[in-house]
mmCIF file of the N, C-alpha and C atoms, coordinates in Angstrom:
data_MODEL
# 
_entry.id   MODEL 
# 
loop_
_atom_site.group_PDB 
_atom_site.id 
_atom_site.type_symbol 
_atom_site.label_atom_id 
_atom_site.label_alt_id 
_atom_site.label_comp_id 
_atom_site.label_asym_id 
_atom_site.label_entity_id 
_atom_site.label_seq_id 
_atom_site.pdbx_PDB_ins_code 
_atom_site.Cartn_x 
_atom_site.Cartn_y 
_atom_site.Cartn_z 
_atom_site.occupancy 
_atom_site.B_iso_or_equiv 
_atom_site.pdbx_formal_charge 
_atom_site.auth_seq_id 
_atom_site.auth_comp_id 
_atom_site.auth_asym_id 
_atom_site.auth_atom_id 
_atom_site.pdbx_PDB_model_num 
ATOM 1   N N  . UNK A 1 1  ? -6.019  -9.283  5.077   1.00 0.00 ? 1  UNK A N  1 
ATOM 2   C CA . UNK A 1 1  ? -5.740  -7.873  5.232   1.00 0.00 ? 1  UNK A CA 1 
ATOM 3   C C  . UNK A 1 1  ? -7.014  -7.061  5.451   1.00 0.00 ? 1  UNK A C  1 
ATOM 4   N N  . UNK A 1 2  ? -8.265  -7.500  5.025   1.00 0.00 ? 2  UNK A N  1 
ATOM 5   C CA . UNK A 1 2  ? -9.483  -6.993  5.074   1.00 0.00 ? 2  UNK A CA 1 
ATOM 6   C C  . UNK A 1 2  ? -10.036 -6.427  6.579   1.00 0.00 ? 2  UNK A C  1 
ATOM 7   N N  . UNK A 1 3  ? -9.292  -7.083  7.355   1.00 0.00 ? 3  UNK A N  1 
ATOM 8   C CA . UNK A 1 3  ? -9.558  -7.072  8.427   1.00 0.00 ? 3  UNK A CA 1 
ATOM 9   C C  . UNK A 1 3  ? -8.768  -5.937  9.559   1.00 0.00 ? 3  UNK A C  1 
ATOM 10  N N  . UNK A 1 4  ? -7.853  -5.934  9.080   1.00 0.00 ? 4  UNK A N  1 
ATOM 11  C CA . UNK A 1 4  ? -6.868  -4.468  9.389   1.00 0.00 ? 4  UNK A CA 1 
ATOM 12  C C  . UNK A 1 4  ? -6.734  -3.590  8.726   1.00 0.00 ? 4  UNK A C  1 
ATOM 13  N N  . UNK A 1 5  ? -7.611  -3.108  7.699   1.00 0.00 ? 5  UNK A N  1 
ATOM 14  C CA . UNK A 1 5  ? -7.528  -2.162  6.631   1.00 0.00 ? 5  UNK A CA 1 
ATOM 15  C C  . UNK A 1 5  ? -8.967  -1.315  7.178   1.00 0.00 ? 5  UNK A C  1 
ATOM 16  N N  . UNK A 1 6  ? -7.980  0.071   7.528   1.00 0.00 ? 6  UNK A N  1 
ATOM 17  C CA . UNK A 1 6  ? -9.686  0.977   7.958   1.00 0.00 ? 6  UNK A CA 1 
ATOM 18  C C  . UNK A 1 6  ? -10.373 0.972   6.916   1.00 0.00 ? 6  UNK A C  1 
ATOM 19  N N  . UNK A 1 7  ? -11.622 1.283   7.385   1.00 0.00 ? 7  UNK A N  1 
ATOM 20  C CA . UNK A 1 7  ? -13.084 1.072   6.138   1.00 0.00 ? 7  UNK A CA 1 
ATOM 21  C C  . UNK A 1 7  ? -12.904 2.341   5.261   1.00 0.00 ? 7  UNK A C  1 
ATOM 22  N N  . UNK A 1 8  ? -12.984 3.892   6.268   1.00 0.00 ? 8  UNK A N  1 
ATOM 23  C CA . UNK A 1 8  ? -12.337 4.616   5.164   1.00 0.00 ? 8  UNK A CA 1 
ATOM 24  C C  . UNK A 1 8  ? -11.304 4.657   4.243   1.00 0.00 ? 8  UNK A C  1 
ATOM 25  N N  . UNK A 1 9  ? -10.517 3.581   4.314   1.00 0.00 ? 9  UNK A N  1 
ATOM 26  C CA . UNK A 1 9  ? -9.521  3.774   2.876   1.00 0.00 ? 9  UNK A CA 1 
ATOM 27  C C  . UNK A 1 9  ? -10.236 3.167   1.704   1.00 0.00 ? 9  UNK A C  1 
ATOM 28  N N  . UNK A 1 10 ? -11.140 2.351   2.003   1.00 0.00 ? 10 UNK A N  1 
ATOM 29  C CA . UNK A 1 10 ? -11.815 1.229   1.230   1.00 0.00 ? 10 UNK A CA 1 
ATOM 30  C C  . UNK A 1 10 ? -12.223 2.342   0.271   1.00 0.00 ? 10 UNK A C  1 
ATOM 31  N N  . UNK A 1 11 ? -11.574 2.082   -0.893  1.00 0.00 ? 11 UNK A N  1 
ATOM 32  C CA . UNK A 1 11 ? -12.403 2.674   -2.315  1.00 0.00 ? 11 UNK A CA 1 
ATOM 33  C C  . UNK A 1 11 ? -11.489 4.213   -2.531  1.00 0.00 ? 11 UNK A C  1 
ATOM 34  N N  . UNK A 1 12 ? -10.414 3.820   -1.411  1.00 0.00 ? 12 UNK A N  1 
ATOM 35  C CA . UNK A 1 12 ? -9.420  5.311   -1.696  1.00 0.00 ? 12 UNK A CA 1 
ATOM 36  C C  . UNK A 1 12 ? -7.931  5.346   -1.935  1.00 0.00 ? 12 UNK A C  1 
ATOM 37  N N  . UNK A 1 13 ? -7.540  4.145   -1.677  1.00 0.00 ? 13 UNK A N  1 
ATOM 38  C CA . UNK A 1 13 ? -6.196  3.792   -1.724  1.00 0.00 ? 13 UNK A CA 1 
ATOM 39  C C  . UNK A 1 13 ? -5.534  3.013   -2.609  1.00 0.00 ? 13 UNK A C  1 
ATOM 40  N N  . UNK A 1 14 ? -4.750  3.329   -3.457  1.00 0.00 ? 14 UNK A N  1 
ATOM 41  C CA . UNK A 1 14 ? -4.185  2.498   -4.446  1.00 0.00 ? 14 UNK A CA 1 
ATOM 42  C C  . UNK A 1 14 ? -3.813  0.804   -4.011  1.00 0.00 ? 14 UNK A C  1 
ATOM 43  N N  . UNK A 1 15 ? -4.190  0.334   -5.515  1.00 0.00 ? 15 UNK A N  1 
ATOM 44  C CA . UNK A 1 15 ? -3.586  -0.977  -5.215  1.00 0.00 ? 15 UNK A CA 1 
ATOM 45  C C  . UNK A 1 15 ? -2.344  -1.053  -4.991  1.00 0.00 ? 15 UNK A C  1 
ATOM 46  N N  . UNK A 1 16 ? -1.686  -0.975  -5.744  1.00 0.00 ? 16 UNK A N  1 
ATOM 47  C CA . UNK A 1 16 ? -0.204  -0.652  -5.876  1.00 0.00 ? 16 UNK A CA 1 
ATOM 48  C C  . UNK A 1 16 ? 0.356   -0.328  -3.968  1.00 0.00 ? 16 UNK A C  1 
ATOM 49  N N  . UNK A 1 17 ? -0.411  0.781   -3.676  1.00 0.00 ? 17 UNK A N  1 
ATOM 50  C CA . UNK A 1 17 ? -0.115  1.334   -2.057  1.00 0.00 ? 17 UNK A CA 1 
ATOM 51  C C  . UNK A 1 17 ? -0.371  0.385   -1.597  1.00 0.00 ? 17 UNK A C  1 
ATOM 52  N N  . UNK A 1 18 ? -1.528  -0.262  -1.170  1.00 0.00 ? 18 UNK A N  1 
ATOM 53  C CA . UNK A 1 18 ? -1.779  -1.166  -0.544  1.00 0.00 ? 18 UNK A CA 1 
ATOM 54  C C  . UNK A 1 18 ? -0.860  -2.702  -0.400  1.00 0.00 ? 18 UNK A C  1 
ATOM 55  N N  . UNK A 1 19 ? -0.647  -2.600  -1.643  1.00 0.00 ? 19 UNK A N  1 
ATOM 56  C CA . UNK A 1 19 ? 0.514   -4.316  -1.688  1.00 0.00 ? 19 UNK A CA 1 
ATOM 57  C C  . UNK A 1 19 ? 1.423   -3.425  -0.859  1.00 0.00 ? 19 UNK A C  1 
ATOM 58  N N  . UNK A 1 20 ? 2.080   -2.670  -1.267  1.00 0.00 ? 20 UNK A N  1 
ATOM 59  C CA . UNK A 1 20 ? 3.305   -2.156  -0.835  1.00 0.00 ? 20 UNK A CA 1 
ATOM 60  C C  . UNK A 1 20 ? 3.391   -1.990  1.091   1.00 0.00 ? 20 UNK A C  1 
ATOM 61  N N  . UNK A 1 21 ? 2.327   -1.479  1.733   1.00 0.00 ? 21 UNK A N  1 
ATOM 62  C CA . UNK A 1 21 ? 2.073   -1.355  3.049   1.00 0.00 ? 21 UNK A CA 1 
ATOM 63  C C  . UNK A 1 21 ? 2.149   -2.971  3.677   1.00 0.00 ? 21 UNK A C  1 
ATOM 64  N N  . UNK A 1 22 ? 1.410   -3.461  2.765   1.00 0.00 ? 22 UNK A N  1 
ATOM 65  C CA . UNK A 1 22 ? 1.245   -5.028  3.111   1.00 0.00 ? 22 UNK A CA 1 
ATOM 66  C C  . UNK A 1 22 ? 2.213   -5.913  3.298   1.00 0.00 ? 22 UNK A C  1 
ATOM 67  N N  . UNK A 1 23 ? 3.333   -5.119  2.414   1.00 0.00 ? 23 UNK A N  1 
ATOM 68  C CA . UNK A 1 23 ? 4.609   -6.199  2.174   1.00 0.00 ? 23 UNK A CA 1 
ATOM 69  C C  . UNK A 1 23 ? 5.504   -5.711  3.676   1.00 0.00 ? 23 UNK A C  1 
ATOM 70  N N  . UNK A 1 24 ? 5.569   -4.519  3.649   1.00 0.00 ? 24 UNK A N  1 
ATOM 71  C CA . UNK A 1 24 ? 5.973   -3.384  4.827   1.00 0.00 ? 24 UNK A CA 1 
ATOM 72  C C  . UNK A 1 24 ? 5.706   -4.045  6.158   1.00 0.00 ? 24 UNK A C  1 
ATOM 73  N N  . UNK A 1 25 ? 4.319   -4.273  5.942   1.00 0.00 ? 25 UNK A N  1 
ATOM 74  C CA . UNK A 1 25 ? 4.245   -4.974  7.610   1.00 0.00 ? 25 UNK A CA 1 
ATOM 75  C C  . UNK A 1 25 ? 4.495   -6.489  7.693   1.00 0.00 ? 25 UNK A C  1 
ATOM 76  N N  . UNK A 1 26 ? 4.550   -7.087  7.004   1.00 0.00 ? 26 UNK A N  1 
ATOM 77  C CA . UNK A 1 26 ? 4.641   -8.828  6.994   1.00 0.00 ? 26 UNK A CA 1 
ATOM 78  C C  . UNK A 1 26 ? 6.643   -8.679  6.845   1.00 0.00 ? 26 UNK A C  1 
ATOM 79  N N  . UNK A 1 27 ? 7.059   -7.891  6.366   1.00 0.00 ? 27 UNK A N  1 
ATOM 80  C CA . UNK A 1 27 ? 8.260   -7.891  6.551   1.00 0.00 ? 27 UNK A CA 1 
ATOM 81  C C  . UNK A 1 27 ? 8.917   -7.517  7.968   1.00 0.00 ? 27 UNK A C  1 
ATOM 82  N N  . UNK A 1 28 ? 7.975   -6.908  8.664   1.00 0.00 ? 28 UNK A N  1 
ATOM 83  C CA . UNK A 1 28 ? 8.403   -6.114  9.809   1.00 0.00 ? 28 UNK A CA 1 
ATOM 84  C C  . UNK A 1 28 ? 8.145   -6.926  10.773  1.00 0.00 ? 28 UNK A C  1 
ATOM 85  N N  . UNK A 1 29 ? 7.144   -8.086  10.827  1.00 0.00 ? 29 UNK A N  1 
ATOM 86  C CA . UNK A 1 29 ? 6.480   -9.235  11.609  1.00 0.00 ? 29 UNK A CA 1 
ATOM 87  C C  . UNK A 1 29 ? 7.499   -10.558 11.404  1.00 0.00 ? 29 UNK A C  1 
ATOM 88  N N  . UNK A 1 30 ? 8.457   -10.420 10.505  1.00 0.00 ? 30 UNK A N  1 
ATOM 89  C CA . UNK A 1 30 ? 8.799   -11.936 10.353  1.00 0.00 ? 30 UNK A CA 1 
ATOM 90  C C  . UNK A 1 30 ? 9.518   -12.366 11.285  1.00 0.00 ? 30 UNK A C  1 
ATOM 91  N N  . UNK A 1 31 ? 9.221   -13.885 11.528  1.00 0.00 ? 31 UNK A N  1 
ATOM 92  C CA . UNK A 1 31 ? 9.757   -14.546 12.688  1.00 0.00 ? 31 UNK A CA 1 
ATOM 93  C C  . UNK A 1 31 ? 11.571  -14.414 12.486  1.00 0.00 ? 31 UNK A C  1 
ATOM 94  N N  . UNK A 1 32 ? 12.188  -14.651 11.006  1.00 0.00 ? 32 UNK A N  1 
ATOM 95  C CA . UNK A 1 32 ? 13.373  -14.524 10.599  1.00 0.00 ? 32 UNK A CA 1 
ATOM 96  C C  . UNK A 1 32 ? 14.066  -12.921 10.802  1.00 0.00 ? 32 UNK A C  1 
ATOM 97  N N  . UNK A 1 33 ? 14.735  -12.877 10.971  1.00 0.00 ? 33 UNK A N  1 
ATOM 98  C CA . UNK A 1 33 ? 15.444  -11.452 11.590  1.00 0.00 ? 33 UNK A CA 1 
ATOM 99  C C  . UNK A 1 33 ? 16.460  -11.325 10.285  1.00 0.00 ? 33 UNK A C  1 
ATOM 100 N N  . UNK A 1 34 ? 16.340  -11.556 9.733   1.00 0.00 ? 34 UNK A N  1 
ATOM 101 C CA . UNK A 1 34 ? 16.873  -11.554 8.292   1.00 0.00 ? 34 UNK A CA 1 
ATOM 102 C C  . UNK A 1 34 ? 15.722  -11.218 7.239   1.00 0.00 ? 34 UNK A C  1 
ATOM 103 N N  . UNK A 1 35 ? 14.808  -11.523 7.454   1.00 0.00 ? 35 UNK A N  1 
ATOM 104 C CA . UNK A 1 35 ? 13.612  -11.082 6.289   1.00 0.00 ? 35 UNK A CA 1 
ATOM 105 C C  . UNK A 1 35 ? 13.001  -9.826  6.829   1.00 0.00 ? 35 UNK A C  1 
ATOM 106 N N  . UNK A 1 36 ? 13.611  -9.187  8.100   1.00 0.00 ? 36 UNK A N  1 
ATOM 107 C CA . UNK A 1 36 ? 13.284  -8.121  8.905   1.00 0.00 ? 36 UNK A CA 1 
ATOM 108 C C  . UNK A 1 36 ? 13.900  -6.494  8.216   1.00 0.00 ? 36 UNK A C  1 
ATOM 109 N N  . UNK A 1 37 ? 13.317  -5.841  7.795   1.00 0.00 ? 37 UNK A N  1 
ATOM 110 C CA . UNK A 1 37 ? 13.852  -4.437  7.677   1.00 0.00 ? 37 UNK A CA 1 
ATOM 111 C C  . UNK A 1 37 ? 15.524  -4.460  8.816   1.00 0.00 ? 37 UNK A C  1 
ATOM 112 N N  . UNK A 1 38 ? 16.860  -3.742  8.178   1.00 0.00 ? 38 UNK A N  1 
ATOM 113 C CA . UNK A 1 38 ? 17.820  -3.761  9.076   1.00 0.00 ? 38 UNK A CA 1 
ATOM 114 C C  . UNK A 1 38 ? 17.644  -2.468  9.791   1.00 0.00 ? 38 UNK A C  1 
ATOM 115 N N  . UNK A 1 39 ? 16.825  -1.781  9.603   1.00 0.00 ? 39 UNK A N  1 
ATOM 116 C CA . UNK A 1 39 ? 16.936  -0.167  10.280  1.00 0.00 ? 39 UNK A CA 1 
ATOM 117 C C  . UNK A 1 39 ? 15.439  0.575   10.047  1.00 0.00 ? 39 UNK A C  1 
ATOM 118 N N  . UNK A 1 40 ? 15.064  1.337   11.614  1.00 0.00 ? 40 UNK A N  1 
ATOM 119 C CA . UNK A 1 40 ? 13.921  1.883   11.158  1.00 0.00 ? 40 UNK A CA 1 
ATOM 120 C C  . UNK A 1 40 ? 13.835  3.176   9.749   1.00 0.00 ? 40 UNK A C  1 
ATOM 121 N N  . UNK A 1 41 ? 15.242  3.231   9.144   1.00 0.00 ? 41 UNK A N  1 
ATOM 122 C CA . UNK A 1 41 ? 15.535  4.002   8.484   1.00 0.00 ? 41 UNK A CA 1 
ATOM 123 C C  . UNK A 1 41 ? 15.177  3.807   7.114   1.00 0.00 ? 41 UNK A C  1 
ATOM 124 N N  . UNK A 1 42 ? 15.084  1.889   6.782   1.00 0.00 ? 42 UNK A N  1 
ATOM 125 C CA . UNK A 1 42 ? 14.648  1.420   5.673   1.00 0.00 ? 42 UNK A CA 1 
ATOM 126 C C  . UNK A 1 42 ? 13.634  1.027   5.874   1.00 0.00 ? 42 UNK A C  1 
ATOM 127 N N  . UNK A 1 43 ? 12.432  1.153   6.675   1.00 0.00 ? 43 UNK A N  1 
ATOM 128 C CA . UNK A 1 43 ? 11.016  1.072   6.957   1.00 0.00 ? 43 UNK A CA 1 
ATOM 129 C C  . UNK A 1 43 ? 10.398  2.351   6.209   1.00 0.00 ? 43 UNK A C  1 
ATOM 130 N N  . UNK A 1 44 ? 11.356  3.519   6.900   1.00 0.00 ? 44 UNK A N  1 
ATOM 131 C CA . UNK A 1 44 ? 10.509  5.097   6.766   1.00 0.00 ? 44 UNK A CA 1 
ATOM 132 C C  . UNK A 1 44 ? 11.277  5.337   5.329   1.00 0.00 ? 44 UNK A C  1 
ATOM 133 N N  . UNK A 1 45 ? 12.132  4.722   4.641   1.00 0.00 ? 45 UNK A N  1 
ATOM 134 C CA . UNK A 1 45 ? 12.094  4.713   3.149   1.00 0.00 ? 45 UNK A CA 1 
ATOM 135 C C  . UNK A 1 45 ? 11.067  3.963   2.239   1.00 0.00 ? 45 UNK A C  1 
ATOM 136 N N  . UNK A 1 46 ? 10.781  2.710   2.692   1.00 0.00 ? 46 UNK A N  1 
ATOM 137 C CA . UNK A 1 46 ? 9.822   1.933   2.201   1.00 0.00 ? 46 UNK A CA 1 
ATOM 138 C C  . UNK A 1 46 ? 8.236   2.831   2.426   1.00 0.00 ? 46 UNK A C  1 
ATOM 139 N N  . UNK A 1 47 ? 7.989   2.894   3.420   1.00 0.00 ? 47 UNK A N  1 
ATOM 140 C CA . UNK A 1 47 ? 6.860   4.044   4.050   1.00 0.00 ? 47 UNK A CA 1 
ATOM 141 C C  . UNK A 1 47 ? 6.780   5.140   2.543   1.00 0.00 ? 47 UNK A C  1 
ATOM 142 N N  . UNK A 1 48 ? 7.610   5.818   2.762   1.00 0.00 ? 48 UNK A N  1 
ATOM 143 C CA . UNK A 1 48 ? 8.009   6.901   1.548   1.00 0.00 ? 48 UNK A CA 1 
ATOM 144 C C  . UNK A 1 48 ? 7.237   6.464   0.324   1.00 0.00 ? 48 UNK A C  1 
ATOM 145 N N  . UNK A 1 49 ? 8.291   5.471   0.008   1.00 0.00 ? 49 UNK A N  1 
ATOM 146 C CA . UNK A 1 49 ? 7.670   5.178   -1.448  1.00 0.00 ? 49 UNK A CA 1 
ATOM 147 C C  . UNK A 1 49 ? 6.060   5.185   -2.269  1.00 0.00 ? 49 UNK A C  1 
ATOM 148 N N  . UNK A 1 50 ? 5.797   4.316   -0.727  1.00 0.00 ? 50 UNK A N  1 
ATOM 149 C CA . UNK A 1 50 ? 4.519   3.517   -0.775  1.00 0.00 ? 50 UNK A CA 1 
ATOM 150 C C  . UNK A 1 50 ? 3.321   4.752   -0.691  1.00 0.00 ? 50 UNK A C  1 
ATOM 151 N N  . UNK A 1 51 ? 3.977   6.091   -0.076  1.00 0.00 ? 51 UNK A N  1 
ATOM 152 C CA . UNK A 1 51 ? 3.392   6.991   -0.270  1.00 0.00 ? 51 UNK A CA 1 
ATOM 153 C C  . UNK A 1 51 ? 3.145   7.763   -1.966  1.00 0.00 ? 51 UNK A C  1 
ATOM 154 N N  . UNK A 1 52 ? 4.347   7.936   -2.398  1.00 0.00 ? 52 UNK A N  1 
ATOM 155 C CA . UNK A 1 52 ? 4.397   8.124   -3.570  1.00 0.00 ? 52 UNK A CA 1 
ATOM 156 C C  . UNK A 1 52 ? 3.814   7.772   -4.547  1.00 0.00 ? 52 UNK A C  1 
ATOM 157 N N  . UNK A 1 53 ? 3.436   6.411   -3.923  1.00 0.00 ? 53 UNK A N  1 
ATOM 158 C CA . UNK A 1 53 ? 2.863   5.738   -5.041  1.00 0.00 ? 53 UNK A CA 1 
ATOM 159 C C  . UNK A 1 53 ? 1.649   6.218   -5.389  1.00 0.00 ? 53 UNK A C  1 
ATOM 160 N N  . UNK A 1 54 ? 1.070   6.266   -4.129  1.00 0.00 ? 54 UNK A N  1 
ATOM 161 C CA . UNK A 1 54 ? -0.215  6.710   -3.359  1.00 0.00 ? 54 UNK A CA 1 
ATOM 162 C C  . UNK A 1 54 ? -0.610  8.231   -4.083  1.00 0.00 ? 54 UNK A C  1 
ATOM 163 N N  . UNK A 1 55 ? 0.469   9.152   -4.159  1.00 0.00 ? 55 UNK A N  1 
ATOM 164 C CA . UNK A 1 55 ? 0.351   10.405  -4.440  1.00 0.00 ? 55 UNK A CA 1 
ATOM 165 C C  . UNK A 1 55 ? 0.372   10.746  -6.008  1.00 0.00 ? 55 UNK A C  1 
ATOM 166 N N  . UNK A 1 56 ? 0.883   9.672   -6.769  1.00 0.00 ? 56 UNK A N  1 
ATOM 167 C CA . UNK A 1 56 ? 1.072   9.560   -7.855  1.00 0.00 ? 56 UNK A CA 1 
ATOM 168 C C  . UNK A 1 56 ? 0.170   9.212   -8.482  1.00 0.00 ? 56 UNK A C  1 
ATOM 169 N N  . UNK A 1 57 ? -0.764  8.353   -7.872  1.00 0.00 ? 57 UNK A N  1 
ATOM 170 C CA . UNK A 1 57 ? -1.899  7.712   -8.537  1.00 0.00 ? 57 UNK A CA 1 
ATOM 171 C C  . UNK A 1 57 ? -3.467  9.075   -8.445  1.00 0.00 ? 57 UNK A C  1 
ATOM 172 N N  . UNK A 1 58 ? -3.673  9.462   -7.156  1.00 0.00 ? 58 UNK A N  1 
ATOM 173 C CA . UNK A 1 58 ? -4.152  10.429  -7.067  1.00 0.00 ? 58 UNK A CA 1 
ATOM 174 C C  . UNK A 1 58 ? -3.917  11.759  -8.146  1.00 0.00 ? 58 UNK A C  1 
ATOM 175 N N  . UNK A 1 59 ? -2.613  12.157  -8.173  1.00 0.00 ? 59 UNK A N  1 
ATOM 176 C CA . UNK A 1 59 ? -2.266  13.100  -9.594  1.00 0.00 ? 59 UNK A CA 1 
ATOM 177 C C  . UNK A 1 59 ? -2.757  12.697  -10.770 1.00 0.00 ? 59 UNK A C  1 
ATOM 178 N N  . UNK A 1 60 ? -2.884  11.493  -11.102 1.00 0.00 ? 60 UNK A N  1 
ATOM 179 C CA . UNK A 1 60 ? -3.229  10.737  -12.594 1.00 0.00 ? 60 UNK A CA 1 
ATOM 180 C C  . UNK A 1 60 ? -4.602  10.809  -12.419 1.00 0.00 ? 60 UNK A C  1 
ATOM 181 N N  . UNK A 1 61 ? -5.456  10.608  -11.216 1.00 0.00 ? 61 UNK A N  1 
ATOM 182 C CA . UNK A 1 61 ? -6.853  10.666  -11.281 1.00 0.00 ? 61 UNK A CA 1 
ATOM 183 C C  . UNK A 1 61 ? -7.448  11.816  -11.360 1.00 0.00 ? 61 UNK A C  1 
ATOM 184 N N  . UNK A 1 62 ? -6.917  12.777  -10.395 1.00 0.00 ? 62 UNK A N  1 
ATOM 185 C CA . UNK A 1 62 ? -7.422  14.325  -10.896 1.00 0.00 ? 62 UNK A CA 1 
ATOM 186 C C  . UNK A 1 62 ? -7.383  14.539  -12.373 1.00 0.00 ? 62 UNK A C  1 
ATOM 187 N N  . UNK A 1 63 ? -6.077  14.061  -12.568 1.00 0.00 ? 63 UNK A N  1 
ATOM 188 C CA . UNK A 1 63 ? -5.801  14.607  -14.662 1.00 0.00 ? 63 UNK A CA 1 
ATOM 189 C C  . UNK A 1 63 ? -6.459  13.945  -15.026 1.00 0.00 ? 63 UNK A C  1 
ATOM 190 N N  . UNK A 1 64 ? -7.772  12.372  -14.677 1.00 0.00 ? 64 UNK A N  1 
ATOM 191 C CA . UNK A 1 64 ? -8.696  11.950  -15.635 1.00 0.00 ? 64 UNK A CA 1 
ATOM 192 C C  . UNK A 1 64 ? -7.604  10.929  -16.243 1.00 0.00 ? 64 UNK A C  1 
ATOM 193 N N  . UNK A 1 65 ? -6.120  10.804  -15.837 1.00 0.00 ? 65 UNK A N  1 
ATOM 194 C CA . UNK A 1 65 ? -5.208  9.309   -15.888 1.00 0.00 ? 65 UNK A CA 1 
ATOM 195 C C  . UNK A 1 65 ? -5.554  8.087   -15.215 1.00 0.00 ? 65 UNK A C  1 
ATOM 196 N N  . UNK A 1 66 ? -6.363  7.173   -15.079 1.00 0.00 ? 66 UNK A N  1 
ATOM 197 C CA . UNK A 1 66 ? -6.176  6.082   -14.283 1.00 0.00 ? 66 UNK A CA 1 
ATOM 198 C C  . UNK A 1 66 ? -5.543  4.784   -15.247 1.00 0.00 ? 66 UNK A C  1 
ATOM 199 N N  . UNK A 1 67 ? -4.461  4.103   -14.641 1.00 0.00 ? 67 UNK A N  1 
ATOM 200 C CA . UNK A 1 67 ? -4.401  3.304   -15.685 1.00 0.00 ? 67 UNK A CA 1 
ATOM 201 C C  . UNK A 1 67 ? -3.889  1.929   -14.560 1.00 0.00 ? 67 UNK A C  1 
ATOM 202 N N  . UNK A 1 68 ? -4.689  1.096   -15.260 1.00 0.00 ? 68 UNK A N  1 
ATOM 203 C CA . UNK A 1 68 ? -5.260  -0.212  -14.511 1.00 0.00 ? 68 UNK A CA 1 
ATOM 204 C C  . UNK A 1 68 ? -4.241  -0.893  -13.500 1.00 0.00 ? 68 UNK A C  1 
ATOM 205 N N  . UNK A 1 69 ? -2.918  -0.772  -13.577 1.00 0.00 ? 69 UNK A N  1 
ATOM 206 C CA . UNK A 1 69 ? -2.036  -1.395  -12.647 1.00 0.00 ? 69 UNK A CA 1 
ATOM 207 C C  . UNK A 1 69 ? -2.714  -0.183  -11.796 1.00 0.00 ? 69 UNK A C  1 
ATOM 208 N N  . UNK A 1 70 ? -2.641  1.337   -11.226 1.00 0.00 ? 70 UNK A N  1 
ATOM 209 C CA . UNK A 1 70 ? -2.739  2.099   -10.486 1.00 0.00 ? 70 UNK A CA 1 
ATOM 210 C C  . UNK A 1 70 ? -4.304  2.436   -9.760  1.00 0.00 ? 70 UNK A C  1 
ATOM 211 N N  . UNK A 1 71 ? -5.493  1.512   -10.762 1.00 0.00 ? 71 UNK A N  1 
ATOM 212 C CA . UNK A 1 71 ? -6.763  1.635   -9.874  1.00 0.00 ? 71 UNK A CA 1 
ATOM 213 C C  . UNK A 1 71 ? -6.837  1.616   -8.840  1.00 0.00 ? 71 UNK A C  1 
ATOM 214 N N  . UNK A 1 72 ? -7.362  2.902   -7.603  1.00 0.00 ? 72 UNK A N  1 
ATOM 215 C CA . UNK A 1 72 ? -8.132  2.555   -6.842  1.00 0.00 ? 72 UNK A CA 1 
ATOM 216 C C  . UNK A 1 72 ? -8.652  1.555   -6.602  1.00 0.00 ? 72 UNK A C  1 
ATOM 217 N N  . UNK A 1 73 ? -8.201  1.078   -5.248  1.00 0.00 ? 73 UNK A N  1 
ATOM 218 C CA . UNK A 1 73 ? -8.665  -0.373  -4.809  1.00 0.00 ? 73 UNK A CA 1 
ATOM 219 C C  . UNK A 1 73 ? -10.182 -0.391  -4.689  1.00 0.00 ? 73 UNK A C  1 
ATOM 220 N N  . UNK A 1 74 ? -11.018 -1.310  -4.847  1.00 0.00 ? 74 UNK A N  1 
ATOM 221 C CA . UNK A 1 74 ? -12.532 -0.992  -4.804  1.00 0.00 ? 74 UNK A CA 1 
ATOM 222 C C  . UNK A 1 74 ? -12.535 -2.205  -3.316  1.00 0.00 ? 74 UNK A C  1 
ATOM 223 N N  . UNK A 1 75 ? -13.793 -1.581  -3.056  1.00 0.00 ? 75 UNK A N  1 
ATOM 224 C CA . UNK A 1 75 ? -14.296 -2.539  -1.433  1.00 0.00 ? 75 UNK A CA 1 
ATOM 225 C C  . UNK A 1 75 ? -13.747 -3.749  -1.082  1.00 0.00 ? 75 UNK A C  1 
ATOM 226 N N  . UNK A 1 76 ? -14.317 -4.564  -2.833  1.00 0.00 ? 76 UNK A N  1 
ATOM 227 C CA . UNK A 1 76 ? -14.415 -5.941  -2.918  1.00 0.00 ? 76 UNK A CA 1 
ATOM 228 C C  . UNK A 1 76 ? -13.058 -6.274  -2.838  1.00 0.00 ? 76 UNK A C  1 
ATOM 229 N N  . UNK A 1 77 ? -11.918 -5.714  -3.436  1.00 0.00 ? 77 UNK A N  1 
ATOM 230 C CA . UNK A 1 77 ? -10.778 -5.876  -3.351  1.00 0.00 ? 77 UNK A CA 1 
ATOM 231 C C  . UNK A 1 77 ? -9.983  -6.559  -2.072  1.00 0.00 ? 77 UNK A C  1 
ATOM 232 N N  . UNK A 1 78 ? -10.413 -5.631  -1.568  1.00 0.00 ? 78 UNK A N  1 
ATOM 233 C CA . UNK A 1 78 ? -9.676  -5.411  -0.121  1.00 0.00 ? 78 UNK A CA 1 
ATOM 234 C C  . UNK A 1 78 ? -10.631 -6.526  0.843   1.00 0.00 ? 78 UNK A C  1 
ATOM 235 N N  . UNK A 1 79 ? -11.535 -6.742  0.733   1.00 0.00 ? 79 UNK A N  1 
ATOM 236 C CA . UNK A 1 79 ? -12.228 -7.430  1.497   1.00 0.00 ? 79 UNK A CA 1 
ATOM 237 C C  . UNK A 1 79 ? -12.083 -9.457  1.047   1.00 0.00 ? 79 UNK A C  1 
ATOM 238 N N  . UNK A 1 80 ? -11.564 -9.217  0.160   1.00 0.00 ? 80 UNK A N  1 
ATOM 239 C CA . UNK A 1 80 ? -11.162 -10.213 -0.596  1.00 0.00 ? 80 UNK A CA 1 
ATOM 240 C C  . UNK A 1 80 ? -9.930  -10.928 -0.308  1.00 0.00 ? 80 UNK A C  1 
ATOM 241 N N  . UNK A 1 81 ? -8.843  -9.724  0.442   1.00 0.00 ? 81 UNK A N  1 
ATOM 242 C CA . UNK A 1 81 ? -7.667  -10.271 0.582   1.00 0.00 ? 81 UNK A CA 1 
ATOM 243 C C  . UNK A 1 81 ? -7.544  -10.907 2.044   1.00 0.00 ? 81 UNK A C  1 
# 
């Protein structure tokens, strides 16, 4: 994933977001049309979430909340995967 992940998100984007985008597109790629999203309607719900998550974690960091499932992904992270 290190490799399709812009550099600016690096050190800005939740872990949590990140699995979630990750799962989003490997689901959307599968050779099986059954492991495929049935509608672009449950993509841009999944999308949603993965935002939320995203937005949620940011709220907890302004308030000085970070709590370890929700860290900010760090460089190494992402470069790792």
């Amino acid at each position: 994933m290190a490799l399709i992940v812009d550099p600016m998100l690096k050190g800005k984007i939740a872990l949590e977001c990140f699995r979630k985008f990750c799962k989003i597109g490997v689901s959307c790629l599968s050779e099986d049309g059954m492991q495929r999203p049935s509608s672009m309607n449950d993509v841009i719900l999944e999308l949603d979430f993965a935002l939320q998550l995203q937005e949620n974690v940011e709220q907890c960091k302004n308030a000085g909340i970070v709590t370890l499932p929700s860290e900010l992904m760090k460089k190494e992270e992402i470069s790792d995967k």
